[in-house]
SEMAR-399775 format. One record per residue (C-alpha): x, y, z. Coordinates in steps of 0.02 Angstrom, whole numbers, padded with zeros to 5 digits, always signed. Layout:
XYZ/...
This chain:
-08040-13843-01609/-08201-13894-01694/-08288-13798-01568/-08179-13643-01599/-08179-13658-01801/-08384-13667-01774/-08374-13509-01687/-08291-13435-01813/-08421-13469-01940/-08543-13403-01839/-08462-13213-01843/-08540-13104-01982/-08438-13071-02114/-08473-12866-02114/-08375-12861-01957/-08230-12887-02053/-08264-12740-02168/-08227-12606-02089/-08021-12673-02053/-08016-12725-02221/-08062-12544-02278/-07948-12467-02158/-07794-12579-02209/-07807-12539-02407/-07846-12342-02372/-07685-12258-02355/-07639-12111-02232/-07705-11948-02309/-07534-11835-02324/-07568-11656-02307/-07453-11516-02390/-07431-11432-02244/-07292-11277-02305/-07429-11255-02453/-07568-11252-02322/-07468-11137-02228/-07427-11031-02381/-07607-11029-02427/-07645-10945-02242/-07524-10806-02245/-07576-10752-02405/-07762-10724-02320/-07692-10669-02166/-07591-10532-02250/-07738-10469-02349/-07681-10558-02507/-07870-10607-02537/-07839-10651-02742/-07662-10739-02713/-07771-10844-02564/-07925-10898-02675/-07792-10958-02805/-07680-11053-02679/-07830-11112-02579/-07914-11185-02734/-07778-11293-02785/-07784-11373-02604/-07934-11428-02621/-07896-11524-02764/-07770-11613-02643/-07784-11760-02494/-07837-11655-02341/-07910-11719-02181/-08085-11649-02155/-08050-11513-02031/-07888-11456-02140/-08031-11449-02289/-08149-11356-02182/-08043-11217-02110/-07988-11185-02292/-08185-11176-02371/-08196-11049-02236/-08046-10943-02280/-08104-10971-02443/-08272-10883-02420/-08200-10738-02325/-08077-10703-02484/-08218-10715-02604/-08327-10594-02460/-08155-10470-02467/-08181-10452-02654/-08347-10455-02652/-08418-10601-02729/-08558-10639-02664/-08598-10789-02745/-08418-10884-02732/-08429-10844-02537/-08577-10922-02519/-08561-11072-02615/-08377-11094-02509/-08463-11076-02342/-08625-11196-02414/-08490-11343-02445/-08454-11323-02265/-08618-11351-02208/-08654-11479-02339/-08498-11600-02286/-08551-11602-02093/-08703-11490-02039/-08692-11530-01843/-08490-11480-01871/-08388-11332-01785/-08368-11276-01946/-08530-11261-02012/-08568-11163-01864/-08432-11036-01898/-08526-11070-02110/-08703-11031-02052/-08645-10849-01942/-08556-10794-02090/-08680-10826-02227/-08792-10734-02104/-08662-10596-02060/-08661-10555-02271/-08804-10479-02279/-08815-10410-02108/-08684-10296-02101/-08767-10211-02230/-08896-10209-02145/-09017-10313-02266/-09091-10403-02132/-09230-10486-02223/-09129-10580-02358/-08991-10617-02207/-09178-10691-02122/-09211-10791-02306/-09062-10872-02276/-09036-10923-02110/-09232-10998-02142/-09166-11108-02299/-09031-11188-02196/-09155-11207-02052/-09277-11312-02174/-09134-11380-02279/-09042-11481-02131/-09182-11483-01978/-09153-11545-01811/-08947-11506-01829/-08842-11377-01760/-08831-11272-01919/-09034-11277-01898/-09017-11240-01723/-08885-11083-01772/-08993-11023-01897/-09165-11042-01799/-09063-10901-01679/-08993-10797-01806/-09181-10768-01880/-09236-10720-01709/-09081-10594-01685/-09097-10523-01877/-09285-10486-01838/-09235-10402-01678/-09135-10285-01749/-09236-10260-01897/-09374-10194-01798/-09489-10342-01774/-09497-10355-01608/-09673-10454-01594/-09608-10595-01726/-09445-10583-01636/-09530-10652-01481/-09621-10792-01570/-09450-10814-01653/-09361-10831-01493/-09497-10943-01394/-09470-11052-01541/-09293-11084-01534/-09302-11100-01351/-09452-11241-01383/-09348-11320-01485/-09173-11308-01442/-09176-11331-01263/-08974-11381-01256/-08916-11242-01377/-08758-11164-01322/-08865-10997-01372/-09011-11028-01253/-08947-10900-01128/-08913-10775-01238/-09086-10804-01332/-09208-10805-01161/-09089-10641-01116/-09157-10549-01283/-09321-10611-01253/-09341-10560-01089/-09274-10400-01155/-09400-10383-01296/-09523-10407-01185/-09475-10288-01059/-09464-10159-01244/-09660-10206-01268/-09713-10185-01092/-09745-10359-01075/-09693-10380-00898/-09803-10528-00850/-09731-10637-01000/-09552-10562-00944/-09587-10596-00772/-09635-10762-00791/-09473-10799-00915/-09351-10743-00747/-09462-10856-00638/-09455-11014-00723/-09262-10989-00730/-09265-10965-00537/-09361-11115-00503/-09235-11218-00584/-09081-11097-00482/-09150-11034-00359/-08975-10942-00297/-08940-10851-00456/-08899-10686-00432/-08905-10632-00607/-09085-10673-00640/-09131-10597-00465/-09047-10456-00541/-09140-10459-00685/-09313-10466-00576/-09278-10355-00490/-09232-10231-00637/-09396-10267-00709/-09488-10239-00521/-09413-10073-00557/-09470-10039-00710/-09648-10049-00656/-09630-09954-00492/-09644-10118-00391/-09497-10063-00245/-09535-10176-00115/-09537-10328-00232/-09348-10252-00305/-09297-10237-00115/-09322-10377-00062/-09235-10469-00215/-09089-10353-00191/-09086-10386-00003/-09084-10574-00048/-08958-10552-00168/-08842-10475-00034/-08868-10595+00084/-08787-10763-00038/-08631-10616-00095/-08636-10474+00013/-08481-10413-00076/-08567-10392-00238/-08520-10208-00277/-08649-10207-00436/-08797-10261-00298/-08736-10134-00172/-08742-10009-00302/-08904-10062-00384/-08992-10064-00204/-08915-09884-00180/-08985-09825-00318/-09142-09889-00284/-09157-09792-00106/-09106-09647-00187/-09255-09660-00324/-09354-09671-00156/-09263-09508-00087/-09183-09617+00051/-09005-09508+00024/-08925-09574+00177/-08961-09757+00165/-08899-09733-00031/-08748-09692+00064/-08729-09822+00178/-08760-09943+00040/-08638-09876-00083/-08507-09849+00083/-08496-10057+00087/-08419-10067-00087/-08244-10010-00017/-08281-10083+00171/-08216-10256+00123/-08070-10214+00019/-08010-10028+00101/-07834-10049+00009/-07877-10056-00182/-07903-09885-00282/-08019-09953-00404/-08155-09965-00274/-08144-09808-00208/-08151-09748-00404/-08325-09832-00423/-08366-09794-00280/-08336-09599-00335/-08394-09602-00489/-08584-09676-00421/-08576-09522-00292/-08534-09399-00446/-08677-09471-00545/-08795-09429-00393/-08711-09250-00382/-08636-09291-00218/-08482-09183-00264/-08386-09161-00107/-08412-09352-00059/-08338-09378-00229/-08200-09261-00210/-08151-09367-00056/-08135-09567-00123/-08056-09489-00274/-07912-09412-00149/-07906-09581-00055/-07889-09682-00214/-07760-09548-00252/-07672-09588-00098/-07648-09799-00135/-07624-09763-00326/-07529-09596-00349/-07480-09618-00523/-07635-09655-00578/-07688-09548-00732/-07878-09604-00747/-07905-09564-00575/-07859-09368-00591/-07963-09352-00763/-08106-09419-00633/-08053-09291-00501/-08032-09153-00639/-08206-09192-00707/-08287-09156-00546/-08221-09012-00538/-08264-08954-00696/-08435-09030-00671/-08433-08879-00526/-08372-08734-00629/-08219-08766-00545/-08104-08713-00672/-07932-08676-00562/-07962-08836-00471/-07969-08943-00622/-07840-08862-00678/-07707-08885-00528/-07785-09066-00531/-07710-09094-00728/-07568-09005-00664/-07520-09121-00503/-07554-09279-00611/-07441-09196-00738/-07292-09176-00621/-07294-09362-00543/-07357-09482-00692/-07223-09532-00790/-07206-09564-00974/-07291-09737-01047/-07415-09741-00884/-07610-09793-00926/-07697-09624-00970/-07564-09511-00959/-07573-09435-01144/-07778-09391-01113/-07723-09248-00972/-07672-09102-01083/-07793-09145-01196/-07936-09157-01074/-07872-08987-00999/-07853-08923-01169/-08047-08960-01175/-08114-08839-01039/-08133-08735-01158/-08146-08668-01321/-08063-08535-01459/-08004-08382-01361/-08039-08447-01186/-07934-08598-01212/-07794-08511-01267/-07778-08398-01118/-07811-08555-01019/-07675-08654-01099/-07557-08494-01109/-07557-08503-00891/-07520-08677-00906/-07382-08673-01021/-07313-08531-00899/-07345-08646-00740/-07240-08758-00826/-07128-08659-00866/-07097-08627-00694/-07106-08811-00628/-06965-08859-00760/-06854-08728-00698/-06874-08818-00533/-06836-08986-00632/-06772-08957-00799/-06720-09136-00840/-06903-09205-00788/-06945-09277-00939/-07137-09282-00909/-07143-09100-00887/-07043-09059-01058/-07183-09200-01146/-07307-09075-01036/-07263-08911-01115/-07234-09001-01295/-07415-09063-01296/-07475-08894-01218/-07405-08791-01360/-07456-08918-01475/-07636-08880-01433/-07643-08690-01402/-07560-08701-01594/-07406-08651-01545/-07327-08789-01671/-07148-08744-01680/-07108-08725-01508/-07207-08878-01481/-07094-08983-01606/-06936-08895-01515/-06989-08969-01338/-07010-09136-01446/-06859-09142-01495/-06794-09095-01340/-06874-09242-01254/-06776-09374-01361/-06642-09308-01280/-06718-09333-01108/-06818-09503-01122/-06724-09642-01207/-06867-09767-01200/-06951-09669-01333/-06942-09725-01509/-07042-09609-01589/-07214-09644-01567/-07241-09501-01466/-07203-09360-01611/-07308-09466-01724/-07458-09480-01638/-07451-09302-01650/-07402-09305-01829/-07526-09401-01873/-07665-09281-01798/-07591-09134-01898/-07598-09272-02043/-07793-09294-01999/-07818-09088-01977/-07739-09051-02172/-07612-08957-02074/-07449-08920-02156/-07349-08948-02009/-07361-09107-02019/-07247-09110-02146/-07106-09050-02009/-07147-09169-01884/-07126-09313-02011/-06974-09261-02046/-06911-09231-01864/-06947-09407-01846/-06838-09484-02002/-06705-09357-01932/-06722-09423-01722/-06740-09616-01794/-06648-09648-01953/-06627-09818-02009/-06807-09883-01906/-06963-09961-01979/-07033-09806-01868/-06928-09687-01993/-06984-09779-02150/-07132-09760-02113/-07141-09572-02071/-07044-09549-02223/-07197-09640-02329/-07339-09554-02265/-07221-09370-02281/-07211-09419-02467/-07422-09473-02467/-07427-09280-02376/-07332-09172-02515/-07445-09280-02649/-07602-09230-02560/-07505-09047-02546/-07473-09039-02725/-07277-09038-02694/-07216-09164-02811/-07039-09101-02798/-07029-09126-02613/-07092-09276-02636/-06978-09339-02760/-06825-09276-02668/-06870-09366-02512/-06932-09528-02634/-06777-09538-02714/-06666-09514-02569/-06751-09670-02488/-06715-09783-02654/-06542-09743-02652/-06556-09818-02454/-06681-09938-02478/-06731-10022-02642/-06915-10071-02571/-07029-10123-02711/-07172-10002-02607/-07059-09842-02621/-07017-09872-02822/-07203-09904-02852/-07245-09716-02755/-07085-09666-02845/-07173-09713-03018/-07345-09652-02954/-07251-09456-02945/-07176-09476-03091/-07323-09515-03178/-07464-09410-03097/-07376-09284-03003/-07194-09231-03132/-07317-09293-03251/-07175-09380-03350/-07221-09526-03433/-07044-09571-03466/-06975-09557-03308/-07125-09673-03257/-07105-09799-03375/-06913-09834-03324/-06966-09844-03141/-07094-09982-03174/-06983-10059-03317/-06847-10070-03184/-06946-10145-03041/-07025-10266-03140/-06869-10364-03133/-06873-10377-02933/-06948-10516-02846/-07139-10468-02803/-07288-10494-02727/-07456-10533-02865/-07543-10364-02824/-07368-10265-02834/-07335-10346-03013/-07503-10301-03071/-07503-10133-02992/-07330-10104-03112/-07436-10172-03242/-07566-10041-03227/-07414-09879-03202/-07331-09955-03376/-07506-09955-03445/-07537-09789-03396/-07365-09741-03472/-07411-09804-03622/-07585-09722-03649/-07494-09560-03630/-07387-09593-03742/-07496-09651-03879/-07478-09839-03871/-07653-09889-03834/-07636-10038-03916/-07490-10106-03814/-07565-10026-03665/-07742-10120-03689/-07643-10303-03713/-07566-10274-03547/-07758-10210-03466/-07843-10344-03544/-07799-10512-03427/-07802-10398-03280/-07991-10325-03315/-08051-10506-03346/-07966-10587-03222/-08035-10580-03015/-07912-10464-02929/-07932-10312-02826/-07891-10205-02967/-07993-10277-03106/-08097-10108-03074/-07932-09991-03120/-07897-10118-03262/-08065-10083-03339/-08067-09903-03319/-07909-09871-03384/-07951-09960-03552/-08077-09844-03581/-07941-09713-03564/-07856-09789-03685/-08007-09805-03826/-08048-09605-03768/-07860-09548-03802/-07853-09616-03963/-08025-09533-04009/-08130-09704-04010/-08256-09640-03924/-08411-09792-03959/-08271-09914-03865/-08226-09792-03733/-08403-09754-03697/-08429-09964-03688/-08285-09993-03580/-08324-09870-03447/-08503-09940-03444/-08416-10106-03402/-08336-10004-03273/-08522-09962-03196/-08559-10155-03209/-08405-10207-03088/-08440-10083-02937/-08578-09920-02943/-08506-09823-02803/-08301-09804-02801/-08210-09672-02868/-08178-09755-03019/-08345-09802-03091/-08376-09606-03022/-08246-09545-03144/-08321-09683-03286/-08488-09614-03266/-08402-09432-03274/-08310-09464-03422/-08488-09552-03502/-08589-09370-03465/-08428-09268-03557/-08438-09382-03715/-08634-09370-03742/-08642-09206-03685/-08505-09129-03797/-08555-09198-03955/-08581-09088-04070/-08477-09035-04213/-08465-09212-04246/-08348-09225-04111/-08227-09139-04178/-08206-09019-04013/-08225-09165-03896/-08068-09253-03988/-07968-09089-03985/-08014-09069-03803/-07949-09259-03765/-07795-09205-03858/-07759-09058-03757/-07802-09173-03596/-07661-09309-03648/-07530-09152-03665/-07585-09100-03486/-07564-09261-03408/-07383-09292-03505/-07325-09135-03437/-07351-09021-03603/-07431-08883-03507/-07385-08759-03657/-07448-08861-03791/-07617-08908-03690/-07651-08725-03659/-07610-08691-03862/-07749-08831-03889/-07860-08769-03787/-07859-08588-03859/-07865-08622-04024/-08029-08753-04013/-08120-08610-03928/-08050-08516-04075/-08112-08616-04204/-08272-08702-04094/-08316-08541-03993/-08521-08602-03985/-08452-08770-03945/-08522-08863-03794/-08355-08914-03727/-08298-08716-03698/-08345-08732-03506/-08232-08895-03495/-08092-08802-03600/-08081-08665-03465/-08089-08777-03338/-07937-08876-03395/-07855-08697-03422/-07912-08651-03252/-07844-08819-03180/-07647-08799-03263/-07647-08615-03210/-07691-08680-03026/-07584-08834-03014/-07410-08714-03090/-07481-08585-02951/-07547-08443-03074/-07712-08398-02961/-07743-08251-03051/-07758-08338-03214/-07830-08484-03120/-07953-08380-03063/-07975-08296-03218/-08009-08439-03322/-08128-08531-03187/-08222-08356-03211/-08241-08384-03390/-08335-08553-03333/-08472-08462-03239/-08531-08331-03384/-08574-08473-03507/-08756-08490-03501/-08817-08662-03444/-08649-08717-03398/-08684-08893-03295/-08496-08864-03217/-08529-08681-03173/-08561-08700-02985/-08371-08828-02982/-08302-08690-03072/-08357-08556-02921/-08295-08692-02785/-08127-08695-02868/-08092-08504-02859/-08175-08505-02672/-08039-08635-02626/-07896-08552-02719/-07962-08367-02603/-07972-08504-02449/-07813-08604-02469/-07677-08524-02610/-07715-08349-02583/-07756-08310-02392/-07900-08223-02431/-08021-08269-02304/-08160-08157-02355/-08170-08183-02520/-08173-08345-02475/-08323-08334-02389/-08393-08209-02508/-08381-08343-02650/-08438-08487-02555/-08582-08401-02504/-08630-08346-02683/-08610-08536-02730/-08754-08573-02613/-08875-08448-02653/-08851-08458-02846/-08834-08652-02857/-08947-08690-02713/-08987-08877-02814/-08808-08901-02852/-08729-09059-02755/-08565-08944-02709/-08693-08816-02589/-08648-08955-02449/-08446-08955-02515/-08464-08760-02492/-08571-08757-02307/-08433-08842-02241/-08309-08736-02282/-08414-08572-02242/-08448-08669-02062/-08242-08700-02073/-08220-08528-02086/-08318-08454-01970/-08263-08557-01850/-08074-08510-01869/-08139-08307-01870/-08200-08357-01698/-08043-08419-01652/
């Protein structure tokens, strides 16, 4: 015992320490359902609700990894809404807690990745080079000694990217990134013609594995390069000696007889790649498309029928087949090619919605119609032979569909929900949604035809959204509130009542009506950014109506708080000064519109409303107030009274700077109630005013009204034209090219 109890005292008391510690520090407990909250708020794009919910865990027990992930999500939220500075502090706590960590990995790329993907590669390089020196010898330094090298790359520096590169190999000898890294040097090397230095990289790598095919490949790729054959030859030869079945080798040594004019043993290498495995299409497909990149057309013709034979219903394989023959001038042969893939690939297969359209792309303008007018008549005639083949009637939909035949096409769509039950509407609106992209009316139909074929579907919702987000682009506000107020009486989604507000307000322009939508919805449950977007409709309301004041107290905690629509908040409060003639505040708070974001459509409307206050005011402003009143009328749907404003300023003002903007406004009611005469008439008035800085919008206007309202395809061009040679400074010139170009194009057509 005396012995033991001596032993005892002989033990170091620190060595106790450590359990002591760990009995008196409790278990951290984690809220995991907030955690979890906190995620799907990022995850669903929720980037303000995140930052708040994230911020308030981290003034909670987390373990260290829990603490990590949510700095990280924490960055990327400030990064959505771009703050800089909060994203980077976020992801520099990461790094700070545990610079060798997982973590600060992921914390060093993205601090990087800020500045890089827009493309300001030196200050991304200033970075990554303060973390190097700020936490040496550690992964983070490790991360950001590769990042430098990579930034310079692409920057340009391709000398200092080398010495970058041999540095971080030096160094960082382990790095998970030391492949990659001797890869891009090698690489930069081979981009300065430094062969011997490349050459010299692959051999040290062999040394060390000696039976690595990839860096034989890359030898011998560099051999190449410099004309050396022999050397790149023999590496091949060696290559295919350790895995003769390497089809990238086979090909590579192909290619390389053919570069010597040896045609025949190109051949015989390029034969082997479907020797060993004679039953699988895809290597009869490479093997094809090496022969058609050597213009070995008939020996391409051939593997692309054998793979044909083992995979029948294989839609790539005919494009590859069709593209020969189109390579060849082959037009009828491509053609019967699109045709037999047509009649045996069914519905849902890999590839199968690229055939009309590749066929559809022989050609152009006239010559594709007549091409696509035989087709639809050879289809014609192979669905009389199978009429209930629903492939064929999807055929001769998407074959009208292109030759613009848009009715019948939507007919045979139709007709194929009747055929093929496994559709559920994504067929008719991928095809909606390419009218959608095109501006093409039609697309309001085939929106439609799908809320008729799939009531009571997500699929049906949806189509029903985007037809209402169609007519507002359209200018057909009615439509759009018939088919908006049909779905509320279905479906009381906040999303709908919001785009039922937003017509209301900016399209009926009725203030009113508006106002008892939002007031309404505000009582629902909701989402931050749906609240706050009802915030901004009432406030909207209310500056129409007169109530700035009110309308400012609800703007206010919205343009100084942090969300996504801080921007809108702002702008709209120098509305609200402007509409109630205050013209030093307006003028202020659209500046502070400028200081949030410089290029967005709002600060590009601020800065627009900045140039028509200092440029219109004369008169003591009286014009430019009686102007804003007219404007509020307009926008509250008092078309008679704005017009009676605007006639009797120029009556009263008729030197006044603000005429051309008077007119304009005129012009702009005449066009929106579909007057184009007096539309046109008024924009007219614009473009006599000497000096008038809006003269050559004014023209662009009356060339669109010819263009889109009117049918008038010649004047249309007539105008445009004008626009260009008597504006030739004028930012709209590009505006107008493209719609000359437009033109012309559908004249050749």
């Amino acid at each position: 015992m005396r012995i033991l109890l001596c032993l005892l005292f002989l033990i170091p008391t620190w060595l106790f320490i450590p359990l002591t510690t760990l009995a008196q520090t409790p278990p951290i407990k984690e809220d995991r359902i907030a955690i979890q909250n906190a995620h799907d708020f990022y995850y669903s794009q929720k980037y303000s609700e995140a930052i708040e919910a994230y911020k308030a865990l981290l003034k909670t027990p987390l373990h260290q990894h829990s603490k990590d992930a949510i700095r990280m999500n924490l960055g990327r939220s400030y990064e959505k809404l771009g703050d800089d500075a909060m994203a980077l502090q976020s992801f520099q706590a990461v790094i700070d807690d545990d610079p060798d960590g997982s973590y600060a990995s992921q914390a060093v790329h993205r601090i990087g990745a800020l500045f890089r993907d827009r493309y300001q590669y030196k200050e991304a390089i200033t970075r990554c080079r303060q973390l190097a020196n700020k936490y040496p010898k550690t992964q983070t330094a490790a991360i950001a000694r590769y990042l430098i090298a990579q930034y310079t790359f692409a920057d340009g520096g391709y000398d200092e990217a080398i010495g970058s590169y041999r540095s971080f190999l030096n160094d960082f000898p382990t790095s998970p990134y030391r492949n990659s890294a001797l890869n891009s040097l090698i690489r930069l090397c081979r981009i300065r013609h430094r062969y011997t230095d490349a050459e010299k990289l692959i051999q040290a790598e062999l040394s060390h594995k000696p039976n690595d095919i990839n860096l034989m490949d890359q030898l011998a790729d560099l051999y190449k390069a410099q004309e050396k054959y022999d050397e790149a030859l023999s590496l091949y030869r060696t290559a295919l000696k350790q895995n003769p079945k390497n089809t990238d080798i086979l090909k590579k040594l192909g290619e390389l007889y053919a570069e010597r004019g040896q045609q025949d043993l190109a051949a015989e290498q390029w034969a082997k790649i479907v020797q060993d495995d004679p039953d699988q299409a895809y290597r009869y497909q490479q093997l094809g498309s090496i022969y058609t990149s050597h213009q070995m057309y008939r020996k391409a013709v051939e593997v692309y029928e054998t793979a044909l034979n083992l995979s029948p219903k294989n839609a790539q394989l005919y494009n590859r087949l069709a593209d020969v023959y189109k390579i060849q001038g082959q037009v009828d042969m491509a053609v019967n090619t699109y045709l037999r893939a047509l009649s045996v690939v069914d519905i849902g297969y890999s590839g199968r919605d690229t055939l009309i359209q590749s066929m559809a792309e022989i050609y152009e303008g006239a010559q594709q119609k007549r091409l696509l007018e035989g087709v639809i008549d050879r289809l014609q005639v192979m669905l009389r032979a199978a009429s209930q083949n629903p492939s064929l009637v999807l055929s001769l939909a998407e074959a009208y569909f292109y030759r613009g035949n848009l009715d019948l096409a939507l007919r045979n769509f139709r007709r194929l929900h009747q055929l093929y039950a496994a559709d559920r509407g994504r067929i008719l609106e991928k095809y909606a949604q390419i009218l959608e992209r095109n501006k093409n009316p039609k697309a309001a139909d085939f929106y439609q035809a799908i809320a008729e074929l799939f009531p009571n579907t997500h699929l049906a919702w949806g189509a029903q959204m985007k037809l209402v987000r169609f007519y507002e682009r359209w200018g057909r506000w009615d439509d759009a509130l018939t088919v908006l107020t049909s779905m509320t009486r279905r479906n009381n989604q906040p999303s709908a009542q919001l785009l039922l507000g937003h017509v209301w307000l900016h399209g009926i322009r009725d203030p009113g009506a508006a106002l008892h939508v939002y007031q309404a919805l505000a009582n629902q449950s909701l989402s931050t950014d749906e609240k706050i977007q009802i915030q901004l409709g009432m406030a909207t309301c209310y500056i129409l109506q007169g109530k700035s004041n009110i309308a400012e107290i609800v703007l206010r905690p919205i343009a100084d708080g942090n969300s996504n629509f801080k921007t809108e908040a702002q702008k709209l409060i120098g509305d609200a000064h402007l509409l109630r003639g205050d013209i030093e505040s307006a003028v202020a708070a659209y500046k502070g519109v400028l200081d949030i974001a410089m290029s967005n459509p709002l600060s590009n409307d601020s800065l627009d409303r900045i140039v028509l206050i200092q440029s219109n005011s004369d008169y003591s402003n009286k014009p430019l107030k009686r102007y804003l009143e007219a404007m509020q009328s307009d926008l509250s749907g008092d078309t008679e009274e704005a017009l009676q404003l605007c006639q009797e300023t120029m009556k009263e003002y008729p030197t006044a700077l603000i005429v051309d903007d008077l007119w304009m406004l005129i012009g702009g009611i005449h066009e929106r109630e579909a007057r184009y005469t007096d539309a046109i008439t008024a924009y007219q008035q614009v473009t006599v005013l000497e000096e008038s800085s809006i003269a050559a919008e004014a023209i662009a206007k009356i060339a669109d009204i010819y263009r889109w309202e009117l049918n008038a395809p010649d004047k249309a061009q007539e105008t445009y034209s004008a626009l260009i040679q008597d504006y030739p400074e004028s930012v709209i010139v590009a505006y107008a090219r493209q719609q000359l170009d437009a033109l012309m194009k559908e004249k050749a057509d």
